[in-house]
VEXVO-843988 format. One record per residue (C-alpha): residue number from 1; residue in one letter; x, y, z. Coordinates in nm, 3 decimals, decimal comma, always signed. Example, Ala and Ser with C-alpha at 12.3 -4.5 7.8 and 13.67 -1.06 7.14 Angstrom:
BEGIN
i / aa / X / Y / Z
1 / A / +1,230 / -0,450 / +0,780 .
2 / S / +1,367 / -0,106 / +0,714 .
***
This chain:
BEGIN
i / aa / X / Y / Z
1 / X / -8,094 / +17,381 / -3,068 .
2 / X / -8,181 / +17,658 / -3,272 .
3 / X / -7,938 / +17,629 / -3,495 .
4 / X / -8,050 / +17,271 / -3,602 .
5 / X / -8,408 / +17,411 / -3,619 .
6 / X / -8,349 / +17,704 / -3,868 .
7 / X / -7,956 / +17,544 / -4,068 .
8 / X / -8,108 / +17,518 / -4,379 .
9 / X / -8,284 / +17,824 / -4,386 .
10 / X / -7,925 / +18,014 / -4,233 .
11 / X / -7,711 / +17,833 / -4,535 .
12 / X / -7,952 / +17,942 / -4,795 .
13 / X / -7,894 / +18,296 / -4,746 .
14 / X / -7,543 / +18,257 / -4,638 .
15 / X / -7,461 / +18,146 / -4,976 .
16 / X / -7,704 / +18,399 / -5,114 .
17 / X / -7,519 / +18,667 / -4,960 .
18 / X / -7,205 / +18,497 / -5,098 .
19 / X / -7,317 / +18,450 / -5,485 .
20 / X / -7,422 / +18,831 / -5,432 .
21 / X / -7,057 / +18,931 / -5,294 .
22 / X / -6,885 / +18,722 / -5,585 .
23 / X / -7,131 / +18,868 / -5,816 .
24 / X / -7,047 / +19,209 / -5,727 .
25 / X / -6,650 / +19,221 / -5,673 .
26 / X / -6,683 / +19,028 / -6,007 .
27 / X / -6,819 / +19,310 / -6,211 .
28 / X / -6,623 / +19,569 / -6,013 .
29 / X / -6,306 / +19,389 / -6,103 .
30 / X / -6,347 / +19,311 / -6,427 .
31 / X / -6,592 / +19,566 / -6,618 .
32 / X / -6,494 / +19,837 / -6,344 .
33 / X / -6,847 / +19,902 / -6,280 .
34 / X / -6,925 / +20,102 / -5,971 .
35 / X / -7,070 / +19,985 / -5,642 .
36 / X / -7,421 / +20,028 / -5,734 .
37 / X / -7,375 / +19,931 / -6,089 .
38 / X / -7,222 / +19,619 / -5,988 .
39 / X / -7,475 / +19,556 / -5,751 .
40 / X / -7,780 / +19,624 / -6,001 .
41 / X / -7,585 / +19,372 / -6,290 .
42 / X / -7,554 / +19,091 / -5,995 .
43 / X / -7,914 / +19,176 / -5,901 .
44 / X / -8,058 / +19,153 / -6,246 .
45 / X / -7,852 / +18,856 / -6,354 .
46 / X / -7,923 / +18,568 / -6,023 .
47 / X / -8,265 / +18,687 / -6,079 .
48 / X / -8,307 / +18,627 / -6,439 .
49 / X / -8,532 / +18,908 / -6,466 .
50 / X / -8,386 / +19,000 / -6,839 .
51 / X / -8,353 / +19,401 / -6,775 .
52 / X / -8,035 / +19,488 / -6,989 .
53 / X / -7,721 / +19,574 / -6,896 .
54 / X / -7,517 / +19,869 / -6,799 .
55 / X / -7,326 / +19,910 / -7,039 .
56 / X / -7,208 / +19,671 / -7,315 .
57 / X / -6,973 / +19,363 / -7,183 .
58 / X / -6,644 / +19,222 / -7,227 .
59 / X / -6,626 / +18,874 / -7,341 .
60 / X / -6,484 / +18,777 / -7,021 .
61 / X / -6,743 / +18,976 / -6,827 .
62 / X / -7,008 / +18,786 / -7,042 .
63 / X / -6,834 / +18,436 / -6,896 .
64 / X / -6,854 / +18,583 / -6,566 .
65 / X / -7,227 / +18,651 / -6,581 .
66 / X / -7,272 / +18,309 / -6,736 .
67 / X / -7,111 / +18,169 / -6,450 .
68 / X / -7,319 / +18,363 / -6,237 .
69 / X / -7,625 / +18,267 / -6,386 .
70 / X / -7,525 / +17,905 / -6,353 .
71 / X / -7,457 / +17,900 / -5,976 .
72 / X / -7,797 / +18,140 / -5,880 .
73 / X / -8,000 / +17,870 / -6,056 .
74 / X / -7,875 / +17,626 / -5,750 .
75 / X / -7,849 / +17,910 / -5,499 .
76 / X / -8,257 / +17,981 / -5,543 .
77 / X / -8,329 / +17,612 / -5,593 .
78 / X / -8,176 / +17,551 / -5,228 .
79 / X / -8,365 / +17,841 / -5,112 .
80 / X / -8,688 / +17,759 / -5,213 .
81 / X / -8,629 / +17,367 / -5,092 .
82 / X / -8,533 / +17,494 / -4,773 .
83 / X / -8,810 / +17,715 / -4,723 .
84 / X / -9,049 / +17,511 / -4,782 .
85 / X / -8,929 / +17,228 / -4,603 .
86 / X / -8,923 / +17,418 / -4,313 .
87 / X / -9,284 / +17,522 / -4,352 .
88 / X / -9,419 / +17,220 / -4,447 .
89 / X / -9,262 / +16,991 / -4,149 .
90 / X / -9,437 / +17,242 / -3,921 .
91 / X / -9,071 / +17,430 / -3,795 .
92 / X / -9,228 / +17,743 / -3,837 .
93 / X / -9,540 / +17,708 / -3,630 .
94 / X / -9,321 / +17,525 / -3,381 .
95 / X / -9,112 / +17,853 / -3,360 .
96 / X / -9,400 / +18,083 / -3,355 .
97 / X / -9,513 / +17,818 / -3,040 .
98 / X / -9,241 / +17,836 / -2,872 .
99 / X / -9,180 / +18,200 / -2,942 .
100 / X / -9,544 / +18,235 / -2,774 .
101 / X / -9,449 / +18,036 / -2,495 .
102 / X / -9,192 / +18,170 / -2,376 .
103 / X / -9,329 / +18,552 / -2,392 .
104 / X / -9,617 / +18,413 / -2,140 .
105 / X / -9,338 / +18,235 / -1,947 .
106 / X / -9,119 / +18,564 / -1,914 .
107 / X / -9,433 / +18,704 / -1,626 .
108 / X / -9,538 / +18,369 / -1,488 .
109 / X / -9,621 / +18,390 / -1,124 .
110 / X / -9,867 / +18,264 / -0,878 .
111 / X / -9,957 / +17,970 / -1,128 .
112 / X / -10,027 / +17,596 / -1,093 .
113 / X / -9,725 / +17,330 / -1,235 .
114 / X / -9,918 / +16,993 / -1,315 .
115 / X / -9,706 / +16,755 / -1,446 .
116 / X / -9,826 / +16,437 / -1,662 .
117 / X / -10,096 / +16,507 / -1,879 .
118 / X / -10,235 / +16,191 / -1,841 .
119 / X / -10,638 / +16,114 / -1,717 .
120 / X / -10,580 / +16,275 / -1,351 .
121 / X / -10,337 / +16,541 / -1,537 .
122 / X / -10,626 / +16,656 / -1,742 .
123 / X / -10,921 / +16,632 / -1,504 .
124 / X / -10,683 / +16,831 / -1,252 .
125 / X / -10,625 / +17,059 / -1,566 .
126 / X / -10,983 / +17,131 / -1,650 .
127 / X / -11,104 / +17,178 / -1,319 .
128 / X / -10,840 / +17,431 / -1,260 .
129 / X / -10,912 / +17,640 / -1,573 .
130 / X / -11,224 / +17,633 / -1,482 .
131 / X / -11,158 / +17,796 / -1,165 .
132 / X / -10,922 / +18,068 / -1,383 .
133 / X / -10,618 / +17,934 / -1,235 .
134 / X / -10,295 / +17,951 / -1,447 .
135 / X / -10,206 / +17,654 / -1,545 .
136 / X / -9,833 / +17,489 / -1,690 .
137 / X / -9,858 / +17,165 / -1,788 .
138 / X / -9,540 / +16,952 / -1,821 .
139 / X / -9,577 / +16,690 / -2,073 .
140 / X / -9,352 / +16,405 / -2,257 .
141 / X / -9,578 / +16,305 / -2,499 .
142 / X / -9,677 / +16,612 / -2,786 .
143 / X / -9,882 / +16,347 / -2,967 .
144 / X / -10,118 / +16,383 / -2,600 .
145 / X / -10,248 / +16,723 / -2,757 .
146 / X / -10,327 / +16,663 / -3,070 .
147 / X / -10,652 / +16,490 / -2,961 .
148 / X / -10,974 / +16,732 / -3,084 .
149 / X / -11,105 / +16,708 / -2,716 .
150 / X / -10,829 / +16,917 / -2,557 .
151 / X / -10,921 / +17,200 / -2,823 .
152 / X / -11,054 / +17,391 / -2,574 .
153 / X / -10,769 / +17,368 / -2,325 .
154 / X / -10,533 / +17,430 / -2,563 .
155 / X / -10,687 / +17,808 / -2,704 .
156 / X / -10,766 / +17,861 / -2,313 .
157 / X / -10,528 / +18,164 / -2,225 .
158 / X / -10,460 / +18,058 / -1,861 .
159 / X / -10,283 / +17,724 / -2,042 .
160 / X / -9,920 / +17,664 / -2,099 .
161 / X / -9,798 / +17,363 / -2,219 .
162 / X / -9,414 / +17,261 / -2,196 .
163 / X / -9,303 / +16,982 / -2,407 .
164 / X / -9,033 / +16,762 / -2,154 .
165 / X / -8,974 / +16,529 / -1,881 .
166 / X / -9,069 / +16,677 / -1,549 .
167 / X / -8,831 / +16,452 / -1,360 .
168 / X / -8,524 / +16,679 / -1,534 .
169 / X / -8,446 / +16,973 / -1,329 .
170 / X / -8,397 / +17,194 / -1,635 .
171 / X / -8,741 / +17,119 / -1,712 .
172 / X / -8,897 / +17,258 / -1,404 .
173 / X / -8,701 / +17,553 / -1,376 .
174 / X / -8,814 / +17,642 / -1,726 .
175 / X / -9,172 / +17,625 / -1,617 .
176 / X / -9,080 / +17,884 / -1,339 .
177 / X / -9,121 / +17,668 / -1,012 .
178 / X / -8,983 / +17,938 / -0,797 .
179 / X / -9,291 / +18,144 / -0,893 .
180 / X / -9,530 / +17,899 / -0,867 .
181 / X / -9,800 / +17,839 / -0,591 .
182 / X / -9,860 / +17,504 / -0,619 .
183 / X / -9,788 / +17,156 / -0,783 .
184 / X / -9,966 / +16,873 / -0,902 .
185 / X / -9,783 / +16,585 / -1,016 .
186 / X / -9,989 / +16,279 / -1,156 .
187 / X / -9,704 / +16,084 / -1,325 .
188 / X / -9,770 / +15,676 / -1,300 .
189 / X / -9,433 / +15,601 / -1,135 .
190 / X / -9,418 / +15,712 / -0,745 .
191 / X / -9,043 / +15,719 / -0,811 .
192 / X / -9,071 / +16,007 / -1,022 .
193 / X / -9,324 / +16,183 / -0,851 .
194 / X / -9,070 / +16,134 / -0,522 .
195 / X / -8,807 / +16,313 / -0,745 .
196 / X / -9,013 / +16,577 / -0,859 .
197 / X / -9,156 / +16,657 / -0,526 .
198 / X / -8,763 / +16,658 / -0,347 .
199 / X / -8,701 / +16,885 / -0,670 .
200 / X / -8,985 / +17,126 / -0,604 .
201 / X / -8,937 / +17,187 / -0,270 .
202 / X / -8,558 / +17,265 / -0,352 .
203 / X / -8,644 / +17,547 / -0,532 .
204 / X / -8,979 / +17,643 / -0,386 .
205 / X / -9,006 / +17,611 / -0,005 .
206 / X / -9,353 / +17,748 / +0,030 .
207 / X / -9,480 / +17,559 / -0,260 .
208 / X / -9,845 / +17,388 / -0,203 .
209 / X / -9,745 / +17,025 / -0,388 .
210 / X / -10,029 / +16,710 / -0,441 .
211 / X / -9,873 / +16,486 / -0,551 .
212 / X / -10,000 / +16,102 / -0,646 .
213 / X / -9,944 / +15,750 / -0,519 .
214 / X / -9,986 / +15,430 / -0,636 .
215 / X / -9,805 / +15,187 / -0,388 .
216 / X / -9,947 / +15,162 / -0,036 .
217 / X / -9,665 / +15,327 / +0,161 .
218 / X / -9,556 / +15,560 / -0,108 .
219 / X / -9,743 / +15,838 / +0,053 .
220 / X / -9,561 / +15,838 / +0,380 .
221 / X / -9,219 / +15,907 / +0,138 .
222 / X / -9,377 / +16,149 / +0,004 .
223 / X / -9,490 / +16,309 / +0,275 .
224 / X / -9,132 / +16,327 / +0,414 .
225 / X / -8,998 / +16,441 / +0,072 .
226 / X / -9,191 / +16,773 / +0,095 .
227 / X / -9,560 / +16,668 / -0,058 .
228 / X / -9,804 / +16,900 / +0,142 .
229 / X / -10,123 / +16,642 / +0,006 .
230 / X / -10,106 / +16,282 / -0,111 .
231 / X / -10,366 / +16,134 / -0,342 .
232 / X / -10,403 / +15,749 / -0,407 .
233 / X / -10,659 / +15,706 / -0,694 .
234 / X / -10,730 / +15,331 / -0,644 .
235 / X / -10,798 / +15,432 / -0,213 .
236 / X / -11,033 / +15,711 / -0,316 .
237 / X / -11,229 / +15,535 / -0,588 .
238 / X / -11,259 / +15,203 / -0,381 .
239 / X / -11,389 / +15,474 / -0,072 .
240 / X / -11,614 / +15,642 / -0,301 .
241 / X / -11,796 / +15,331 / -0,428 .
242 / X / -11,849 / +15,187 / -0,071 .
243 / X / -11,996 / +15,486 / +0,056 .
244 / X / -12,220 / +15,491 / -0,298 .
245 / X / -12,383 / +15,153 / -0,109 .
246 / X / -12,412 / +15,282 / +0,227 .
247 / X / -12,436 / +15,620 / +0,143 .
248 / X / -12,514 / +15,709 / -0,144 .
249 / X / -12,706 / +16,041 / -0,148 .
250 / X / -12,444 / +16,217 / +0,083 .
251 / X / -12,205 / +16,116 / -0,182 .
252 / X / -12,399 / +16,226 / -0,477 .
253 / X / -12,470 / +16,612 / -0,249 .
254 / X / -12,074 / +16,625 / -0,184 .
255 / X / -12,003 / +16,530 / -0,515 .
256 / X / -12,258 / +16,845 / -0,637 .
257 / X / -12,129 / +17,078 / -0,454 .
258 / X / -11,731 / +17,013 / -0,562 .
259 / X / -11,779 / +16,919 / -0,932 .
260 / X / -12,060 / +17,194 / -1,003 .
261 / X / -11,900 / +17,430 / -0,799 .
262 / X / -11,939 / +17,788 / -0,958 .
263 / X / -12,298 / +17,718 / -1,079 .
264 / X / -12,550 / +17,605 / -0,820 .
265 / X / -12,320 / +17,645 / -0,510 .
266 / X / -11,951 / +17,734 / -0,402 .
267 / X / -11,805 / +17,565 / -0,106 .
268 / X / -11,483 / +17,804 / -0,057 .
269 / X / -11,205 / +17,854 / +0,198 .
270 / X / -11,178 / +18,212 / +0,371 .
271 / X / -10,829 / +18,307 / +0,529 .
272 / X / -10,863 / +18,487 / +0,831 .
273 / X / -10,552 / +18,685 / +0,749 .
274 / X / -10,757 / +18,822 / +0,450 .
275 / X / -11,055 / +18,970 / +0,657 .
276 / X / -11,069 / +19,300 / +0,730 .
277 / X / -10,864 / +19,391 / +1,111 .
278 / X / -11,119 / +19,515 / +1,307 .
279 / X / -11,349 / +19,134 / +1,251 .
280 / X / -11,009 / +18,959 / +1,428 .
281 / X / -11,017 / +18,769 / +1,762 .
282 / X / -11,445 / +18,834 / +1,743 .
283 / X / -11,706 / +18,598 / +1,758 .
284 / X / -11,843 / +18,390 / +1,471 .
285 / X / -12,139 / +18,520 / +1,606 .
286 / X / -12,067 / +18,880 / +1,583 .
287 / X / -11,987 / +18,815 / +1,179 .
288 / X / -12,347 / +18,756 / +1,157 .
289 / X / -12,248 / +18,551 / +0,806 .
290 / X / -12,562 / +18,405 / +0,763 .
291 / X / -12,734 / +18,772 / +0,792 .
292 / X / -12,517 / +18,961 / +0,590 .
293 / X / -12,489 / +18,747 / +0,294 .
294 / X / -12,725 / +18,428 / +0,321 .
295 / X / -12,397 / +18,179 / +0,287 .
296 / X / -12,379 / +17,943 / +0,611 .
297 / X / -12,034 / +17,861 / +0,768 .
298 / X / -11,987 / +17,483 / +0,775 .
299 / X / -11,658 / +17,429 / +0,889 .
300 / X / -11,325 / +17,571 / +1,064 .
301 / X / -10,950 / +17,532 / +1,056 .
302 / X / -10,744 / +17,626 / +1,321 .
303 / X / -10,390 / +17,775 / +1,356 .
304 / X / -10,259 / +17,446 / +1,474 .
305 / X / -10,452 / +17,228 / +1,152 .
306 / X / -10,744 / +17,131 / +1,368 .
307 / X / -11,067 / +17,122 / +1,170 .
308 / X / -11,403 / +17,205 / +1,358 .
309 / X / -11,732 / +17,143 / +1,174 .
310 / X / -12,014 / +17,347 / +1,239 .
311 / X / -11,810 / +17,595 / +1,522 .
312 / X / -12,066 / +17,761 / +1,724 .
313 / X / -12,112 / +18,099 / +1,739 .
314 / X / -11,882 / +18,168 / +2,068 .
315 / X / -11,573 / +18,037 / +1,856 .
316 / X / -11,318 / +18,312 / +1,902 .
317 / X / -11,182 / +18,392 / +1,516 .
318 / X / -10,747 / +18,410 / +1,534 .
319 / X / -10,595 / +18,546 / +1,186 .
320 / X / -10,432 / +18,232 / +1,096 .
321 / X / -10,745 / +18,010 / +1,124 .
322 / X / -10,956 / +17,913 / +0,806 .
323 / X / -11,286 / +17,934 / +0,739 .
324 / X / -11,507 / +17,715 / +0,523 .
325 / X / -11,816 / +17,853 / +0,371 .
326 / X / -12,116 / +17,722 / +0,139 .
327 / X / -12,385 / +17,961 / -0,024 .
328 / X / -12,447 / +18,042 / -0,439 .
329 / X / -12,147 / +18,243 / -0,603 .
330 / X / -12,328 / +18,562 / -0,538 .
331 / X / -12,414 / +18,476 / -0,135 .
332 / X / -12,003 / +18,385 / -0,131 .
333 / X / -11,886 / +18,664 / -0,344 .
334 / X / -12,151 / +18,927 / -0,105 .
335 / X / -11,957 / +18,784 / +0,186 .
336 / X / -11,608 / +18,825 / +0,123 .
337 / X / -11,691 / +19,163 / +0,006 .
338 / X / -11,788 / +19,208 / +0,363 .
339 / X / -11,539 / +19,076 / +0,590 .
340 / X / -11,272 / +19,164 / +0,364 .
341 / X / -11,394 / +19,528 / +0,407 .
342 / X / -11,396 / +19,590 / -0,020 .
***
């Protein structure tokens, strides 16, 4: 592959190197110049540069340099086409790209795959960067990019971008799927996401995978493929406008909350694991979370995936349960500080 990338750019100086070789053993041979005199004659003579000679020549030493003249003429010409042409059809940036990419690649752990860069690709994207998540994108399509609205994604320095077909295995071992923490893949075709998914967990047990759906029992495949969430876009808008009718300002706080996350408000998980030793198998009350940092606890997951919402104070904490808090970045950021014992 990079052979065909940089061919006309190796021929040129192969035959470069060759007119230079012919050029020397030439004047060696037949005016018995020395190694550096015959180099300095080929030197001045491909390059026309009109410095005189050594030392006067034979007349078949001056057909010889004619000769030599003659073929340098073609030897730059096909330089200088092939340069350029690999400048101007973009070959070089490409290489500096890829040469970028893969030095970022070479360290890449604990990041988030998404594949399909399509309008749930890119949402799932932003949102994600925005969170200063590392983010690989796997994308088909280069022409996607080159849209002036993704300007920002693209000079983001938590972005990757791989140019391929997710569904091919070579594809997501490049991106480093046995590192990865998670995977989001938003392709159209359930069939591919299916693939992907089986693919993923191959390679990744523990790997956190959303994946979406578009036919109405696709999800329970790919649940049983490996998918850890399943989202169906048409199910979730359809939901979201009914309960805009019937409920319309708890939407609109909900929605707040998870798309201006960071600003006003954070609603984050806490792992139990995380907290600091001496805070396990105590109280909620005894955390005294409202006290300590002004965040409220709204919500609990246990061991065994049951969720509690608003646990009283008597719940008993284990290390494998979750918890879900709500408070401004500081009131969050105060409170892990705490439990975590930083």
């Amino acid at each position: 592959m990079k052979f065909n990338k940089f061919k006309y750019i190796y021929i040129s100086f192969i035959v470069l190197f060759v007119v230079i070789s012919i050029g020397v053993s030439g004047f060696m041979l037949i005016e018995k110049y020395s190694l550096i005199e015959a180099f300095y004659m080929t030197m001045i003579t491909i390059s026309t540069v009109g410095f005189g000679e050594v030392r006067q020549l034979s007349q078949l030493g001056m057909i010889f340099t004619s000769f030599l003249i003659i073929i340098s003429f073609g030897t730059y010409a096909y330089l200088v086409t092939s340069t350029t042409k690999f400048i101007l059809d973009g070959e070089l940036k490409e290489y500096f790209k890829n040469r970028k990419m893969e030095r970022a690649l070479k360290d890449l752990k604990n990041h988030v795959i998404v594949c399909g860069y399509g309008r749930n690709g890119r949402q799932a994207t932003l949102d994600l960067l925005l969170d200063n998540e590392k983010v690989l994108v796997i994308e088909k399509n280069i022409n996607i990019f080159l849209d002036d609205s993704n300007e920002d994604v693209l000079l983001n320095n938590n972005f990757i971008q791989i140019t391929g077909d997710a569904v091919h295995e070579d594809i997501l071992l490049k991106s480093k799927i046995e590192s990865a923490k998670a995977l989001i893949t938003t392709l159209p075709s359930d069939a591919d996401n299916l693939f992907i998914v089986l693919t993923a967990k191959e390679f990744n047990e523990n790997l956190l995978i959303i994946s979406r759906a578009t036919e109405e029992h696709s999800d329970t495949k790919l649940k049983r493929a490996g998918a850890t969430n399943i989202i169906m876009p048409d199910k979730v808008g359809g939901t979201r406008m009914a309960k805009l009718v019937s409920q319309p300002d708890v939407v609109e706080f909900i929605e707040s909350i998870l798309l201006r996350g960071g600003i006003d408000a954070n609603l984050e998980e806490i792992k139990c694991s995380d907290l600091d030793s001496c805070l396990i198998n105590k109280s909620i009350g005894e955390l005294n979370i409202r006290k300590v940092s002004g965040a409220n606890l709204i919500g609990l997951k246990t061991a065994d995936k049951k969720f509690i919402y608003n646990p009283s104070p008597e719940t008993i904490l284990n290390k494998n349960d979750k918890l879900f808090v709500i408070g401004t970045p500081k009131q969050v950021d105060k409170l892990k500080k705490v439990l975590m014992g930083v």
